[in-house]
C-alpha positions in Angstrom: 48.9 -6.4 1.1 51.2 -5.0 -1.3 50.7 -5.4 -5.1 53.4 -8.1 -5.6 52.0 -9.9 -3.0 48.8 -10.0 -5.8 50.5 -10.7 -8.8 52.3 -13.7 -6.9 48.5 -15.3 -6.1 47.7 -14.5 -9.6 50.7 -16.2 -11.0 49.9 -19.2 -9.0 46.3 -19.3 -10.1 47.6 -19.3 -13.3 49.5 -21.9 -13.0 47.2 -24.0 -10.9 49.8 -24.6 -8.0 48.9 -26.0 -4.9 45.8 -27.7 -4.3 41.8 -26.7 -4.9 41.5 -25.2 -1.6 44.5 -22.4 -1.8 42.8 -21.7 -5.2 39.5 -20.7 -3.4 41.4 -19.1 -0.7 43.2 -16.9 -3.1 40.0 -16.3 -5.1 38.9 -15.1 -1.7 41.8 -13.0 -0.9 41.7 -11.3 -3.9 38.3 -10.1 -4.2 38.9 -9.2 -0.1 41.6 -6.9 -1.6 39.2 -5.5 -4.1 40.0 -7.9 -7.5 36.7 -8.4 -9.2 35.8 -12.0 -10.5 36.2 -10.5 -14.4 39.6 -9.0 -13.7 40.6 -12.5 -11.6 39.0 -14.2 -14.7 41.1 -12.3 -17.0 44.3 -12.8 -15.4 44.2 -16.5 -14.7 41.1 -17.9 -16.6 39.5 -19.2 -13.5 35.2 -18.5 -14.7 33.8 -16.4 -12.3 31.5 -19.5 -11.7 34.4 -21.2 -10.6 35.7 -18.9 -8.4 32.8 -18.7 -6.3 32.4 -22.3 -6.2 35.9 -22.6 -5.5 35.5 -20.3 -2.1 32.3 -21.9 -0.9 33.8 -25.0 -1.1 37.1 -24.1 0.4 34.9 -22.6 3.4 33.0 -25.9 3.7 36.1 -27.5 3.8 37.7 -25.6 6.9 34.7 -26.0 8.3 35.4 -29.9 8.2 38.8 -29.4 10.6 37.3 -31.5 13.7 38.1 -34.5 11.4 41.3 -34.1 9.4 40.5 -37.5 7.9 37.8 -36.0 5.9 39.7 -32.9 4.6 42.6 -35.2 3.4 40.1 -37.5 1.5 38.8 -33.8 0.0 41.8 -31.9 -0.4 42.7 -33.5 -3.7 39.6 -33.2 -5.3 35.9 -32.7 -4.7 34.9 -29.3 -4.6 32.2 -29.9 -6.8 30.9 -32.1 -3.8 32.0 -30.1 -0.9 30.1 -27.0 -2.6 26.7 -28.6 -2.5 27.2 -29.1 1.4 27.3 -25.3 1.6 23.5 -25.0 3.2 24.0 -27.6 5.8 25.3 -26.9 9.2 28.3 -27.9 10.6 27.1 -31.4 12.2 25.5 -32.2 9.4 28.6 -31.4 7.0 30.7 -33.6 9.1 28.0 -37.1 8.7 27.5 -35.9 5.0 31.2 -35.2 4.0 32.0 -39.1 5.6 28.9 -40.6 3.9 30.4 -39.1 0.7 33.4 -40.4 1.4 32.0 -43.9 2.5 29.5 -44.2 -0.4 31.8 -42.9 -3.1 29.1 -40.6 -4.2 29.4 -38.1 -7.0 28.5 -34.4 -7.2 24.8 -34.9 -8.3 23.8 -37.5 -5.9 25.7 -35.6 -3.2 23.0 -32.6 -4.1 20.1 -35.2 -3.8 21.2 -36.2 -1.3 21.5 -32.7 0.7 17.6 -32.3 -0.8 16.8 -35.7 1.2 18.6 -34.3 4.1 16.6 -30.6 4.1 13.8 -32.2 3.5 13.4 -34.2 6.5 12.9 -31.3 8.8 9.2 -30.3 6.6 7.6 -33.9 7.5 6.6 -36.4 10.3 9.7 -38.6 10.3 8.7 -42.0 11.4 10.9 -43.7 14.8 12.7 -46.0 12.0 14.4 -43.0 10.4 17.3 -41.2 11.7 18.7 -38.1 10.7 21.6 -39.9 9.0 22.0 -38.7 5.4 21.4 -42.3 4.4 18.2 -42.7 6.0 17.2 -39.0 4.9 17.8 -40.5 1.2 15.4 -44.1 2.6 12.7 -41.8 4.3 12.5 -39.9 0.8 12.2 -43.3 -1.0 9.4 -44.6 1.3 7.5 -41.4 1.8 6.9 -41.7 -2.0 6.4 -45.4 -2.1 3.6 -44.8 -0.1 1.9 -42.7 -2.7 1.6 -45.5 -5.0 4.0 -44.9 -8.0 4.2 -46.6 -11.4 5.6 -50.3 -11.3 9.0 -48.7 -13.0 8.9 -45.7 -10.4 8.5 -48.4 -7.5 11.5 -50.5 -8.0 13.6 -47.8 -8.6 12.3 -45.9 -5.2 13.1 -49.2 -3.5 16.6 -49.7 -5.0 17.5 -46.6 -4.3 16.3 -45.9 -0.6 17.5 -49.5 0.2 20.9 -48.7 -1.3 21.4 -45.5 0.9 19.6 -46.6 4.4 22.1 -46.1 7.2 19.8 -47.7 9.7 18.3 -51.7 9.9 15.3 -50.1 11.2 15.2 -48.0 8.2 15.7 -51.2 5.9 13.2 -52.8 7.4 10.5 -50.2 6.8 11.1 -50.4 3.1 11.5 -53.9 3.0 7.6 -53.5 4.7 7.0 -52.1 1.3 8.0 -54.8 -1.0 4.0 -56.3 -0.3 1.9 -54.6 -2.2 -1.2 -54.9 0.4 0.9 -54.1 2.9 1.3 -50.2 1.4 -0.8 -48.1 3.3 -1.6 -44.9 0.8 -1.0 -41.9 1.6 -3.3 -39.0 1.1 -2.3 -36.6 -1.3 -2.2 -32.6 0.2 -5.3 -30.9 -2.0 -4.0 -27.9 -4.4 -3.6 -24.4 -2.8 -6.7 -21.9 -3.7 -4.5 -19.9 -5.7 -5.8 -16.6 -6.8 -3.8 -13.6 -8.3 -4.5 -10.2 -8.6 -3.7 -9.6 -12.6 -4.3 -5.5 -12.5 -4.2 -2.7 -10.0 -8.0 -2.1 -10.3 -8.6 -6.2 -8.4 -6.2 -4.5 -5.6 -8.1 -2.6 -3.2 -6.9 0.6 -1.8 -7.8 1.0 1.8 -7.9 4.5 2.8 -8.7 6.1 6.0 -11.9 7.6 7.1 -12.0 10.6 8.7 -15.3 11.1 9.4 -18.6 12.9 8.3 -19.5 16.5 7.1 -19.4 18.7 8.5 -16.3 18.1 10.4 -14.5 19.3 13.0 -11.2 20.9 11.3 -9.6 19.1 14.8 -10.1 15.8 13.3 -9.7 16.2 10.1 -6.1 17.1 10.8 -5.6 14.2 13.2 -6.6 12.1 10.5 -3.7 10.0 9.2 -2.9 9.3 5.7 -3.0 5.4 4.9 0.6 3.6 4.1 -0.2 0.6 2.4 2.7 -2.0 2.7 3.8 -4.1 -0.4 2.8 -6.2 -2.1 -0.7 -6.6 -0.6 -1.4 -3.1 0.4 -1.3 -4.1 3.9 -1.9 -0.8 5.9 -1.6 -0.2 10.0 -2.3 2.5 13.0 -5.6 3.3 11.1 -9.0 2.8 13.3 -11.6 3.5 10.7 -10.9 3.0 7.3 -12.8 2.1 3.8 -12.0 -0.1 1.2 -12.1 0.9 -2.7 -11.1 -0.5 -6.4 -7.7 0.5 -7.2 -9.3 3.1 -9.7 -6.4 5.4 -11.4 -7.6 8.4 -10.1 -7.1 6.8 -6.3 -3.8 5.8 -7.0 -2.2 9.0 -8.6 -3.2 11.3 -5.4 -0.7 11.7 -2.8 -2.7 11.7 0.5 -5.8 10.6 -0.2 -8.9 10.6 2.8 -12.1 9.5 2.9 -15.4 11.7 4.5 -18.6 10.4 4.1 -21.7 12.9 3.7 -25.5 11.9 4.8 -26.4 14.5 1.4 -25.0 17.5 -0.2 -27.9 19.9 -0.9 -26.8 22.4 -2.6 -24.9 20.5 -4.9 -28.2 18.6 -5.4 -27.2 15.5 -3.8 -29.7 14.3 -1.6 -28.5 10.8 -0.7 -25.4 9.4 1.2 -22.1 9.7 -0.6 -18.6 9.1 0.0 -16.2 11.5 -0.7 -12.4 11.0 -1.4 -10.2 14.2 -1.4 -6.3 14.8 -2.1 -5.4 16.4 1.0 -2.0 17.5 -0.7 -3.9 18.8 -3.4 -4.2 22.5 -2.6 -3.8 24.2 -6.0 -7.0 26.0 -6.7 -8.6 25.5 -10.2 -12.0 26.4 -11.2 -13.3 23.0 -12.1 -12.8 21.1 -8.5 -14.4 20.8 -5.4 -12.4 22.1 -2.6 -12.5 21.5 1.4 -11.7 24.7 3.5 -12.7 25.1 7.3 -15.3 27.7 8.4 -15.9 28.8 11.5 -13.9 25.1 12.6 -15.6 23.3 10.7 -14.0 21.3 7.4 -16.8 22.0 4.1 -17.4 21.0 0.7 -17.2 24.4 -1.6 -16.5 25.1 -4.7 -15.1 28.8 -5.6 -15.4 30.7 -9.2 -11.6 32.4 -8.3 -8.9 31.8 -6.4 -10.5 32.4 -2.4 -8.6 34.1 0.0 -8.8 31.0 2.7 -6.3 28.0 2.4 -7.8 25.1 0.6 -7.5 21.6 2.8 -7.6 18.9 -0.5 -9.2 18.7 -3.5 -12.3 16.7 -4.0 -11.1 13.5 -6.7 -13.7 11.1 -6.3 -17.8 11.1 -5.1 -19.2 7.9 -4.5 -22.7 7.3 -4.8 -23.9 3.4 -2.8 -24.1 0.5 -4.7 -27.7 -0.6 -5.4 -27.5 -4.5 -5.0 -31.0 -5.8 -5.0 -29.9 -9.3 -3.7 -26.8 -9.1 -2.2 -26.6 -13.4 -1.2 -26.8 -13.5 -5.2 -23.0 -12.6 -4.9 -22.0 -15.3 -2.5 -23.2 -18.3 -5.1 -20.4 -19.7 -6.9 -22.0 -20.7 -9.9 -23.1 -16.5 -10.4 -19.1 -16.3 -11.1 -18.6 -19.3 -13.1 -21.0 -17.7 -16.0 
């Protein structure tokens, strides 16, 4: 569309010609033709907030063509309320748009309204209630009557969901409510356990296992390197893996790998450990513990110079087992609550 074409929408959102919806269609046009909502702001002193709601609404609104009743009631004004129809399908824009219409309602109660209405799907909606926007709005009413509110909070549920019922079956259930000993209460849902992990050293870092020393060099390459998933460290297509605190010296290496050893004597270990080693940690340096293969086999070995084999990973972490002398004395809750 040629330039003049631009400035001719422009000058008529500036002038605020036509009607609501040929605004949001020429917000729309616009933007499609590469205008930003700042430069459309500039040049007519439509808010970018506008604009948008401006579109939306203008899309709700040709979405409301099977009933050209409906858009003529809208097309003057209302797209404040045809906006908060935006998340509702079709058939339900359609009943919503003529309750509106019916009820007189204004652009707040139109969006509790739309709350009542995607609501209704997350409960067990008794027979009495339909999925009419006005008995969306009574089944919201008496779904919290039945919870037993304050005296002030009770009449004003009942006014309310009596006001906006659609259906007499609907009325009646409320009207059920008006008897005090009638009200059946319901129970309330118990809080979630929620937990959060506050630091990186609650997160566990699972990391695969690839086996004990000595090990065949085979396997040790097979072995794959663990790809934990945010934000849980979810990790998959790993058969044998360990879990460990989310120490920093874990989480800096690249490819880290687990190998457990029964005891390292001539390092004078002579218990079981678990080892952790940065397998893209190859750089030799005189303070580490290397792995290298021998004869096939993957070793522990620690060299005074630079050796003349490649080096599989660097040894980051030895593990000695915990020594828990009553391990069901960490399963009482009152040990934590101290």
């Amino acid at each position: 569309m040629s330039d003049p074409q631009h400035q001719a929408w422009l000058q008529q959102l500036r002038r605020r010609e036509g009607s609501w919806v040929e605004w949001g269609q020429l917000c729309q046009q616009l933007q499609k033709a590469g205008w930003g909502a700042e430069a459309i702001f500039e040049e007519t002193g439509l808010e970018p907030s506008t604009q948008n709601q401006l579109i939306v609404a203008s899309q709700v609104f040709a979405s409301l063509q099977p009933q050209p009743e409906l858009q003529d009631y809208f097309r003057t004004q209302g797209s404040d309320l045809l906006y908060e129809l935006r998340l509702l399908s079709q058939s339900q824009r359609l009943t919503c748009a003529a309750f509106i219409r019916d009820k007189g309602l204004d652009a707040a109660t139109t969006r509790d309204v739309v709350k009542a209405m995607k609501e209704l799907s997350q409960y067990r909606v008794p027979p009495e209630f339909s999925d009419h926007p006005g008995d969306a709005v009574a089944f919201q009413c008496w779904r919290l009557l039945r919870q037993k509110p304050s005296s002030s909070d009770r009449g004003r549920l009942l006014a309310r969901g009596l006001r906006f019922a659609h259906s007499e079956s609907a009325r009646v259930a409320l009207e059920q409510l008006l008897d005090l000993h009638q009200v059946e209460a319901l129970p309330t849902p118990p809080r979630l356990p929620w937990y959060r992990l506050e630091s990186a050293l609650e997160q566990p870092l699972i990391l695969p296992l690839a086996g004990q020393l000595p090990l065949s060099e085979a396997v040790w390459w097979e072995t794959p390197v663990a790809q934990p998933q945010p934000p849980f460290g979810v990790v998959t297509g790993i058969p044998t893996v360990v879990a460990l605190p989310g120490w920093p010296v874990l989480r800096s290496a690249q490819a880290p790998l687990a190998l457990l050893a029964q005891k390292l004597p001539e390092m004078g270990v002579n218990e079981p450990v678990l080892l952790v080693v940065d397998r893209e940690a190859t750089a030799w340096q005189v303070d580490a513990y290397f792995l290298v293969a021998e004869a096939g086999q993957v070793q522990l070995r620690w060299f005074s110079e630079s050796p003349g084999v490649p080096l599989l990973g660097r040894l980051i972490l030895a593990l000695r087992a915990p020594q828990i002398f009553d391990p069901e004395y960490l399963t009482e809750p009152w040990q934590f609550e101290e």
